[in-house]
C-alpha positions in Angstrom: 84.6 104.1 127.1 83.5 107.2 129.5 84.5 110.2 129.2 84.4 113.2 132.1 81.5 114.9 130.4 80.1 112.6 127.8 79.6 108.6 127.8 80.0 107.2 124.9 78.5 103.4 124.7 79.9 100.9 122.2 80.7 96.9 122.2 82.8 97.8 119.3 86.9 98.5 120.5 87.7 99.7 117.3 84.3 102.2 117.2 86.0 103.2 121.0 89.8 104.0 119.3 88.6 105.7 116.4 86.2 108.2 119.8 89.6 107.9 121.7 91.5 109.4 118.6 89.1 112.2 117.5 87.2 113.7 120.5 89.9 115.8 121.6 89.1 117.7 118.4 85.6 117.7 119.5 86.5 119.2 122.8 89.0 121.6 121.3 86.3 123.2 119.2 83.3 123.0 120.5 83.9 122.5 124.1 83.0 119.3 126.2 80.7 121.0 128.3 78.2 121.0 125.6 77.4 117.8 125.6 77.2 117.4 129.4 73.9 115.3 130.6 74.0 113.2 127.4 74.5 109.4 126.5 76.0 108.3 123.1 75.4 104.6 122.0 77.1 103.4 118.9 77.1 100.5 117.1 76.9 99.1 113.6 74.5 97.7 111.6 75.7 96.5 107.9 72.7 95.9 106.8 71.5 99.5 106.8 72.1 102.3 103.5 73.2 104.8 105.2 74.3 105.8 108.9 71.1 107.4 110.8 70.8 109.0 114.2 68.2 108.4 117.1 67.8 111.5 119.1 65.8 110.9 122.9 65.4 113.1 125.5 68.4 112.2 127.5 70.3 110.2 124.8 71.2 109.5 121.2 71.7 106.2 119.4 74.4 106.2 116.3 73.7 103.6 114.0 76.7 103.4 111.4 76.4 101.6 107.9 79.4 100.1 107.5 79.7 96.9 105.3 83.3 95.8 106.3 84.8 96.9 110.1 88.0 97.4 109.1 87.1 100.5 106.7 88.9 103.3 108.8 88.4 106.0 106.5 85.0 105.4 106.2 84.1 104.7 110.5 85.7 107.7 110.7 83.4 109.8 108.1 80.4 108.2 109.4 81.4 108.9 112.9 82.5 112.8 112.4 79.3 113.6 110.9 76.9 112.0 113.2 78.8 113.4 116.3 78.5 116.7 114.9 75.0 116.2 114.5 74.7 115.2 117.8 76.3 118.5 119.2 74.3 120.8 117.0 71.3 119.2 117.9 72.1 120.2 121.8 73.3 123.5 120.9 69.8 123.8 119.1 68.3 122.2 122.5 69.4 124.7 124.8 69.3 127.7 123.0 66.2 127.0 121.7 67.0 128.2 118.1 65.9 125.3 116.0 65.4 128.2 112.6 68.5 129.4 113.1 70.9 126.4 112.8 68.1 124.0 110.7 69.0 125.3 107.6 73.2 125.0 107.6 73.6 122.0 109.9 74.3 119.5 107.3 76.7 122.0 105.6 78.4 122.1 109.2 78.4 118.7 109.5 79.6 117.7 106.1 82.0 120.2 106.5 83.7 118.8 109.7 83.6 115.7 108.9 86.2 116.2 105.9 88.3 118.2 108.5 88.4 114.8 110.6 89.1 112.9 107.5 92.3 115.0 107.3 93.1 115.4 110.7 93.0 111.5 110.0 95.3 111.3 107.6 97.9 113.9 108.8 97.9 112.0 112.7 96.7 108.2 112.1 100.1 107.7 113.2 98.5 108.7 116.8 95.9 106.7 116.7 95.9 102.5 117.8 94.4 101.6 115.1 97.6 102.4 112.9 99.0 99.4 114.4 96.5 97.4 113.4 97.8 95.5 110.3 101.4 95.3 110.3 100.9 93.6 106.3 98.7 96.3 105.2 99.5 100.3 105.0 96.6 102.4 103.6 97.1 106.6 103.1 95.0 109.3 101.7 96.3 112.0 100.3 94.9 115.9 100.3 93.4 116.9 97.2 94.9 118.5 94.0 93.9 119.7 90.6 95.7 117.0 88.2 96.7 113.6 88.6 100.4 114.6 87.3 100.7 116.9 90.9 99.7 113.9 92.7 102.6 111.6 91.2 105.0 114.1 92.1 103.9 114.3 95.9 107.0 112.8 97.3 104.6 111.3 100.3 102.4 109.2 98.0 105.4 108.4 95.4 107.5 107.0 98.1 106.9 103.7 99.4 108.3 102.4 103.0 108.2 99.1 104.5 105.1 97.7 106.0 107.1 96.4 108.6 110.3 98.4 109.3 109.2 101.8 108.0 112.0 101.5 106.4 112.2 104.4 102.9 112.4 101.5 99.8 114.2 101.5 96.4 111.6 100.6 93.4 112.7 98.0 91.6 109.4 98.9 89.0 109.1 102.3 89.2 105.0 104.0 89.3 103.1 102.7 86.2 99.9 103.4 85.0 97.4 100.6 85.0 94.2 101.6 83.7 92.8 104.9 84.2 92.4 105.3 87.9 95.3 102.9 88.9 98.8 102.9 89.6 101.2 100.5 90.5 104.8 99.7 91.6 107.2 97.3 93.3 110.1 98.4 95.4 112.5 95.6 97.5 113.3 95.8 101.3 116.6 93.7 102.1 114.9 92.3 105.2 111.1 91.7 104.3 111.4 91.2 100.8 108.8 93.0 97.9 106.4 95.4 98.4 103.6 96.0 96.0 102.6 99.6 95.7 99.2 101.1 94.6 97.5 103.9 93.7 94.1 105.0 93.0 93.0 108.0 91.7 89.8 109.6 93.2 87.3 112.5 92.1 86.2 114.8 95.1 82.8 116.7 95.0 84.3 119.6 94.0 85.9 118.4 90.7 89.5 117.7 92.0 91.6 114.5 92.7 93.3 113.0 95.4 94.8 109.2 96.0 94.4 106.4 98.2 97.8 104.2 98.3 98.1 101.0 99.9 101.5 98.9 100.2 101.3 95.8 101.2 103.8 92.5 100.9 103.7 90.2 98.1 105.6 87.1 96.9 107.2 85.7 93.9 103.8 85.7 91.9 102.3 88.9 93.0 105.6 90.3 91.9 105.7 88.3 88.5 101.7 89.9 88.3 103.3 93.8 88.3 105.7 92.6 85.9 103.0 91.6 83.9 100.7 94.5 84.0 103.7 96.7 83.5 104.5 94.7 80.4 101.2 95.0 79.2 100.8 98.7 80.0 104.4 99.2 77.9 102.9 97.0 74.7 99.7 99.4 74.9 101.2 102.2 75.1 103.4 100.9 71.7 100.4 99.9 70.3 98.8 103.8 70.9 101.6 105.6 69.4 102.1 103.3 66.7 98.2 104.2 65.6 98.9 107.7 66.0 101.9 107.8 63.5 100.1 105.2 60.9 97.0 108.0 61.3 99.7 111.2 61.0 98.8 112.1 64.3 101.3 113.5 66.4 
């Protein structure tokens, strides 16, 4: 994948939709011309810890850490930060002030990063990769204070069809299943159930936010919601029945 100003190197097609999908913001910010004279070769190596950056005279060599392929959210992370390493490092290049940006770069980088996370999440729809799975649906949701303000975030509490889009009726409404999990079941008349779930999330700063997936089930992942709600609903008994024998209210 070339670009005008700035070749980008990569084996990897989905490494090159994710660049496809994000550089404009690149451009838009920082301004393409920045990186002009400079090569960017990507690729993955799952062995590694953690993503690192080779910085040469004429190029730079991204080397992301990533254990599956298919972790969007994550390529995307990994990606945003090391690019906007890359730029600050010419910026430092040319104007020669290697004090002056040294000690905030990682801030900057850490920062814009979680910018493209939710530029991400509010235009994946843009982007080829959202096409990808047509059995799998994956969303991220901005950040709040409680978990009770994300249940009542009509985008992650509604579930839509995997394969039509179409808006679903629950048949199990949202349940909680475990501390950090979620779970539903909603019906489309053409492609049958749905499983919905939920997972609740801890940012740095102390708040919450949710990654739902949707994805198609059969008769006996169905039968497995019904279950876990079951269970969840003899629990819950089982809690407030303690609570009265103790005179707690």
């Amino acid at each position: 994948m070339e670009n005008e100003r700035y070749l980008f190197v990569t084996s990897d097609d989905n490494v090159s939709r994710i660049i496809d999908f994000i550089w404009p913001v690149y451009k838009e910010i920082f301004g393409i011309e920045k990186m002009y004279g400079k090569q960017c070769i990507i690729y993955n190596d799952a062995e590694l810890k953690h993503v690192d950056t080779e910085l040469g005279t004429d190029s730079a060599k991204i080397k992301l850490a990533l254990k599956e392929p298919c972790m969007w959210n994550e390529m995307i992370f990994q990606l945003a930060y090391e690019m906007c390493y890359c730029i600050l490092q010419e910026y430092k290049r040319q104007w020669k002030k290697e004090r002056f940006l040294s000690w905030y770069e990682e801030t900057v980088c850490n920062a814009f990063s979680c910018y493209i996370l939710k530029y991400s999440m509010e235009n994946w729809n843009k982007c080829d990769l959202s096409n990808i799975n047509p059995e799998y649906s994956k969303y991220i949701s901005g950040e709040f204070d409680c978990k009770e303000e994300i249940l009542k975030d009509k985008e992650i509490s509604d579930i839509i069809c995997v394969k039509c889009s179409r808006m679903l009726r629950k048949k199990i409404r949202w349940f909680s299943s475990g501390q950090r999990y979620y779970l539903c079941l909603a019906t489309c008349p053409e492609h049958g159930m749905m499983k919905g779930k939920i997972r609740m999330k801890k940012s740095e700063d102390g708040r919450v936010f949710a990654v739902k997936t949707v994805k198609p089930v059969d008769e006996e992942g169905a039968e497995a919601v019904f279950l876990k709600k079951e269970e969840a609903r003899i629990r819950r008994a089982e809690k407030s029945r303690q609570k009265k024998l103790h005179g707690v209210e």
